[in-house]
Residue frames relative to the residue before (quaternion, step in Angstrom):
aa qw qx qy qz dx dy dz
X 1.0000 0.0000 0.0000 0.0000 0.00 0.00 0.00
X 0.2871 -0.8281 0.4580 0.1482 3.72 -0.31 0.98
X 0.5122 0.4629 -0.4054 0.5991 3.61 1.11 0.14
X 0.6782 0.2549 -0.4702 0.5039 3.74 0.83 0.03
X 0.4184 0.6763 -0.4004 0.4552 3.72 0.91 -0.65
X 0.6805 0.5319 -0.2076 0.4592 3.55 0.42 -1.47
X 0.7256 0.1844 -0.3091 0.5864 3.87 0.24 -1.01
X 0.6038 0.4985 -0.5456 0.2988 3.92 0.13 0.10
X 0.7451 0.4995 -0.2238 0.3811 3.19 1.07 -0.55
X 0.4593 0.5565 -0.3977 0.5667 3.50 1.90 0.11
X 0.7628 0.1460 -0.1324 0.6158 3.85 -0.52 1.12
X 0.3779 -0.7168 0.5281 0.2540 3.87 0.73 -0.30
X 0.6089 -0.6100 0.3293 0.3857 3.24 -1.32 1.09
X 0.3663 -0.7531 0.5219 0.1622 3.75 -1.23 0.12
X 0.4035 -0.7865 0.4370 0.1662 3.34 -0.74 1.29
X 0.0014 -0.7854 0.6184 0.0255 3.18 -1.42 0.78
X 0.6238 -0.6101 0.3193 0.3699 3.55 -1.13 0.57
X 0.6857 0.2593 -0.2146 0.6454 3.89 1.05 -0.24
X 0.3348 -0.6323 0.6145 0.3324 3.24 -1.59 -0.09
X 0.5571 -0.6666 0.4348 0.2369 3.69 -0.73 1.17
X 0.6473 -0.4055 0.5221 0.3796 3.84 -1.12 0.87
X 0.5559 -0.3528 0.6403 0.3957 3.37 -1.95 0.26
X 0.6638 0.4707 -0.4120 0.4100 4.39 0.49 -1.38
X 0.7315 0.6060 -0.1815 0.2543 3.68 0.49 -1.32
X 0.4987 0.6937 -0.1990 0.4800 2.93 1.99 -1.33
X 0.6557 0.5093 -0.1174 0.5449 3.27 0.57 -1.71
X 0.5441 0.6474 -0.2913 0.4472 3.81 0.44 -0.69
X 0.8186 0.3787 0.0293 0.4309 2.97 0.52 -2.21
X 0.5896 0.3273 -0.3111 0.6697 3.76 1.45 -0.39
X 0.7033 0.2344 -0.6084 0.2832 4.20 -0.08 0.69
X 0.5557 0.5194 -0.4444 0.4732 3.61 1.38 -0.07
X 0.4299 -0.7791 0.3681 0.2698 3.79 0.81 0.71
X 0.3118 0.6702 -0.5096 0.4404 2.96 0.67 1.54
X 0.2379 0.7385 -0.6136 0.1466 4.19 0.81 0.79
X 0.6647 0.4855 -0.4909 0.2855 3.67 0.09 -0.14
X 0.4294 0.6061 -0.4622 0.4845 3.58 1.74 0.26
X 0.8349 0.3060 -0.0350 0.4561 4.09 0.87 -0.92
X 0.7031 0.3900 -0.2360 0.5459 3.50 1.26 -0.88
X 0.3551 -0.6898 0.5490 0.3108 3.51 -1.11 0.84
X 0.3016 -0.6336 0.5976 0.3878 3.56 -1.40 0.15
X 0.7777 -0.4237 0.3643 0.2880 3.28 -2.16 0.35
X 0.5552 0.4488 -0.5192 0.4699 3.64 1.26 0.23
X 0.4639 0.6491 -0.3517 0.4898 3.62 1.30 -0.74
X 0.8794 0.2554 -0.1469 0.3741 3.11 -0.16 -1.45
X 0.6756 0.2880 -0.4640 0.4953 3.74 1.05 0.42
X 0.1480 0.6913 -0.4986 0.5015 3.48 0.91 0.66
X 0.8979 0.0903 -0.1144 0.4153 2.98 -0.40 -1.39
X 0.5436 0.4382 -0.5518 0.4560 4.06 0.80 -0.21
X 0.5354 0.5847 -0.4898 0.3627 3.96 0.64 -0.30
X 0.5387 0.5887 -0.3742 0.4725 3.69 1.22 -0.71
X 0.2610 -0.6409 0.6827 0.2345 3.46 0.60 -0.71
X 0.2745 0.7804 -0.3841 0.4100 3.90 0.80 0.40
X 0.8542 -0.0412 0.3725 0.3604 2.60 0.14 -1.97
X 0.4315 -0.8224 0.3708 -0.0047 3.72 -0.72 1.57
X 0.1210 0.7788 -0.6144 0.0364 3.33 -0.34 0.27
X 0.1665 -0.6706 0.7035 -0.1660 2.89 -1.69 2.08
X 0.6940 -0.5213 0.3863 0.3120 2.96 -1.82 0.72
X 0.0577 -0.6695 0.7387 0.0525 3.49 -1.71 0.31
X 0.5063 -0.6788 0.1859 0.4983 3.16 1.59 0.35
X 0.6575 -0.4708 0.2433 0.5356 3.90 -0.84 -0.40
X 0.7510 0.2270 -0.1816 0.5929 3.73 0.33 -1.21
X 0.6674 -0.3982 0.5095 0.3693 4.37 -0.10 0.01
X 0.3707 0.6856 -0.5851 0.2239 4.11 1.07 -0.38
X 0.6879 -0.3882 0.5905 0.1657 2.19 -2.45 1.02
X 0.0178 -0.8394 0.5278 0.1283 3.89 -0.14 0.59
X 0.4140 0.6565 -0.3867 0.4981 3.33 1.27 0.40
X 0.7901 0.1751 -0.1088 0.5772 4.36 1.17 -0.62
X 0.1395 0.8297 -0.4727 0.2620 3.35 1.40 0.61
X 0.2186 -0.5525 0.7104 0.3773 4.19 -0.87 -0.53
X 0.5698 -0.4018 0.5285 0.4844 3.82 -1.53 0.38
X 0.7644 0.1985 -0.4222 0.4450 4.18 0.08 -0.13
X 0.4337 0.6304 -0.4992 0.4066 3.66 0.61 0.31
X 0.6594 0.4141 -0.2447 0.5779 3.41 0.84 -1.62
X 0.6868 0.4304 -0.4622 0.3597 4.03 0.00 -0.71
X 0.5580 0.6115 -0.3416 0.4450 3.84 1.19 -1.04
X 0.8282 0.2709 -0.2479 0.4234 3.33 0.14 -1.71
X 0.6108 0.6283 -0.2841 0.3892 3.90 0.99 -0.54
X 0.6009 0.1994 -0.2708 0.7252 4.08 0.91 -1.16
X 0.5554 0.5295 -0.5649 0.3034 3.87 -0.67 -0.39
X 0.7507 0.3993 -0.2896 0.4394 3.12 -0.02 -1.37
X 0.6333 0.6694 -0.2265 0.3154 3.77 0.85 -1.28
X 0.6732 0.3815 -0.0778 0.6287 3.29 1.97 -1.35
X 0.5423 0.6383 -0.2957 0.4595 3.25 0.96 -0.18
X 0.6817 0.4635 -0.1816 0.5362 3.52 1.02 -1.29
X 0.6589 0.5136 -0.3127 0.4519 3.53 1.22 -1.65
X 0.8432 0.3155 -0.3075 0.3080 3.47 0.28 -0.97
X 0.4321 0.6627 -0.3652 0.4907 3.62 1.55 -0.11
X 0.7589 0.3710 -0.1406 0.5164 3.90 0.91 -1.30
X 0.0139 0.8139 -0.4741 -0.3356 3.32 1.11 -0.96
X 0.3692 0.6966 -0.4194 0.4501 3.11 1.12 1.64
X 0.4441 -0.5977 0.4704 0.4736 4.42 -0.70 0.46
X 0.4897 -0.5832 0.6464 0.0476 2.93 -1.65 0.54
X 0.3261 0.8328 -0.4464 0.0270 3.78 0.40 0.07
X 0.8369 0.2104 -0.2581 0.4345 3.20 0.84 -0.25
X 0.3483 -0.7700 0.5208 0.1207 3.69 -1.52 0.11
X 0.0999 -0.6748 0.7264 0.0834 3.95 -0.63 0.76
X 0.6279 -0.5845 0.5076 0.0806 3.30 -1.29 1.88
X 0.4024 -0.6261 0.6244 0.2372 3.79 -0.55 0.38
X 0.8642 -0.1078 0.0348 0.4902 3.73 -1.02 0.90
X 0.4667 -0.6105 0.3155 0.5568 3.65 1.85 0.31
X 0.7348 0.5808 -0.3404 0.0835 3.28 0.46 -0.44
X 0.2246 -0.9165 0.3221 -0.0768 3.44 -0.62 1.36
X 0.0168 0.9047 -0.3871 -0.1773 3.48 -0.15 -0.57
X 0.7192 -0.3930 0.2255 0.5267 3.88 -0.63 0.31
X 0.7491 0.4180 -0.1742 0.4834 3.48 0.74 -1.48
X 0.5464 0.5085 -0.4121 0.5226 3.54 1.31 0.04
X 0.6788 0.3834 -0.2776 0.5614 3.72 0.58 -0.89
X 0.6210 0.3108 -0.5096 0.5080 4.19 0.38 -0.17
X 0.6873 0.4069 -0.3972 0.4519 3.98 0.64 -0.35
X 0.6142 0.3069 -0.5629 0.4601 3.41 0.21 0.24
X 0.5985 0.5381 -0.4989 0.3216 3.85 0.56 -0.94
X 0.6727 0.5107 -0.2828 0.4547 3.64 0.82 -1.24
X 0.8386 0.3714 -0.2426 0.3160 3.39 0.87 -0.31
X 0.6662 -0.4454 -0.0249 0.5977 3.38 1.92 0.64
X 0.5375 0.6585 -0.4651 0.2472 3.47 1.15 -1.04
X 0.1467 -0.8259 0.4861 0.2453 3.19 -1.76 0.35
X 0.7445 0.3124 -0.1343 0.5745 2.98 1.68 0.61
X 0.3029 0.8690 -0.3884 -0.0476 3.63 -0.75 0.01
X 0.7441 -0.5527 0.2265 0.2992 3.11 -1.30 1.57
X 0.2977 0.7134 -0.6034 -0.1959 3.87 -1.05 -0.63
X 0.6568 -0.6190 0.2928 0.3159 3.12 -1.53 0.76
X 0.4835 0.6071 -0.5386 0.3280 3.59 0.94 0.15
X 0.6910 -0.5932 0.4054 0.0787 2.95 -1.71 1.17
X 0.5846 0.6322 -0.3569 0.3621 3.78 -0.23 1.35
X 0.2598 -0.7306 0.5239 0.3525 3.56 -0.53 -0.10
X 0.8659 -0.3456 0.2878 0.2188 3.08 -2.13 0.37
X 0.0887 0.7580 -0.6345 -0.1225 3.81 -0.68 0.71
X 0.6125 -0.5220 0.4281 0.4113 3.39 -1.00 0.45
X 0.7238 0.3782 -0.4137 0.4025 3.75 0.81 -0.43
X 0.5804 0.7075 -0.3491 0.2019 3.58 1.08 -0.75
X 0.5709 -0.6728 0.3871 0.2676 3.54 -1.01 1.41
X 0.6275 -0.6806 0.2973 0.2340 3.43 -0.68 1.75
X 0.7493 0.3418 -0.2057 0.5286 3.59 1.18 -0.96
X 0.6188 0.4225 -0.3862 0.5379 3.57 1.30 0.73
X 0.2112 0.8398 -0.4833 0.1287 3.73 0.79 0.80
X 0.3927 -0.6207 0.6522 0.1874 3.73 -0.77 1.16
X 0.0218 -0.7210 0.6924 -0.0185 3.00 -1.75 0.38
X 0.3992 -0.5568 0.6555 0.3178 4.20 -1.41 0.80
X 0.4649 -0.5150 0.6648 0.2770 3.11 -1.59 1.06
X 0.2484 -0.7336 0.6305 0.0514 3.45 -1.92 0.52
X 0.4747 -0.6598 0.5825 -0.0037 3.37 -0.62 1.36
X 0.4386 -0.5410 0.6874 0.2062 3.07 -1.90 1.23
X 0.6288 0.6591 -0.2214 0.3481 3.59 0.71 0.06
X 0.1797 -0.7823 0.5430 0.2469 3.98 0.81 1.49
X 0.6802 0.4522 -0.3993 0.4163 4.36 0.35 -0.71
X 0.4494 0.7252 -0.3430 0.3930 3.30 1.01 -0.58
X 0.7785 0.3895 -0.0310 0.4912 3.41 0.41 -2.14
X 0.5358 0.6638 -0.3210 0.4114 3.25 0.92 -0.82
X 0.6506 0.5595 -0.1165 0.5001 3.17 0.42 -1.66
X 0.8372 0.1729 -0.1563 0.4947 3.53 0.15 -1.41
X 0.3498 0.6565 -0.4771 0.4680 3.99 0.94 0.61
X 0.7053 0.4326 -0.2509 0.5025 3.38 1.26 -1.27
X 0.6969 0.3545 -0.3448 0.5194 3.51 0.79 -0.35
X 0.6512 0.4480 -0.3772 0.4826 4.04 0.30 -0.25
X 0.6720 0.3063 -0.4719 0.4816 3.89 0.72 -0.36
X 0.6327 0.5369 -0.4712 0.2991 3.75 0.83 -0.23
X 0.3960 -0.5812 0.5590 0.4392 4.25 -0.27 0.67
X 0.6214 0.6368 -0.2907 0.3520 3.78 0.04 -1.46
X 0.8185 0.3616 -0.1047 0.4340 3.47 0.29 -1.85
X 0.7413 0.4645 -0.2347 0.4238 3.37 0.98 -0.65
X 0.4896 0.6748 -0.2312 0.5015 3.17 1.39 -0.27
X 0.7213 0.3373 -0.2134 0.5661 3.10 1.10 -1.33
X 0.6604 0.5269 -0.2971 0.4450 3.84 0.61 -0.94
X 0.7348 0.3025 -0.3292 0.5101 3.91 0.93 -0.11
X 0.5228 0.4510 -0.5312 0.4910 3.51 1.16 0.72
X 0.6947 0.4945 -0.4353 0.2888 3.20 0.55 -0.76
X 0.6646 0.5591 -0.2744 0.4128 3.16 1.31 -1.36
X 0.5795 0.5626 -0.4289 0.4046 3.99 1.18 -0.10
X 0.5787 0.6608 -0.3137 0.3605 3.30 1.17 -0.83
């Protein structure tokens, strides 16, 4: 999100002796403290220079893209997109919905506005038919055995299949 990107980079990001939970993080950016969790834009081209490592939109402020106005969605949706491109001087192509939440006129405004893809927070992996701007994802853990473990079951077609029925039930 480049409006959080933006105040990390005013005073530069601040160091700390651990790196803060995904819960703590969030904590630590509403008591206006993001240069403790958010990288700035020297950080974050840094690392797209690595060729390593991508960076996509989540839009500019985190919005609900689901109660947006049609210029709300065009603001939070190409901003963030141009924002990232000209900071990285890398494409932007893809998006991960805020709180997943989305709507039709959100997905024709990102299409209309370059994206070619985008993330949501529902729980699942990739099928080769499944509609690009409706992409499932495996939650991720502060936990390297954790991922590990479930890496082995999400790269398997079979295992995952079975393990996200059971886990719907």
């Amino acid at each position: 999100m480049p409006d959080r990107v933006d105040g990390a980079s005013s005073g530069g990001r601040e160091a700390g002796s651990s790196v803060p939970t995904h819960r703590e993080s969030k904590e630590l950016v509403r008591a206006g403290t993001p240069r403790r969790v958010v990288l700035n834009w020297d950080h974050v081209r840094e690392m797209a220079g690595s060729g390593l490592v991508e960076f996509f939109s989540h839009t500019m402020t985190h919005a609900r893209c689901d109660t947006l106005s049609p210029d709300g969605l065009v603001s939070e949706l190409r901003g963030s997109r141009e924002a990232i491109e000209e900071k990285t001087g890398r494409p932007c192509r893809y998006l991960c919905w805020p709180y997943g939440r989305t709507s039709l006129a959100a997905v024709e405004t990102a299409k209309q506005v370059g994206y070619h893809a985008a993330f949501t927070t529902k729980q699942g992996v990739v099928n080769a038919d499944d509609d690009p701007f409706d992409i499932p994802r495996i939650v991720v853990k502060d936990n390297v055995r954790w991922f590990t473990r479930r890496t082995a079951v999400y790269t398997n077609p079979l295992l995952s299949r079975a393990y996200l029925r059971i886990k719907k039930a």
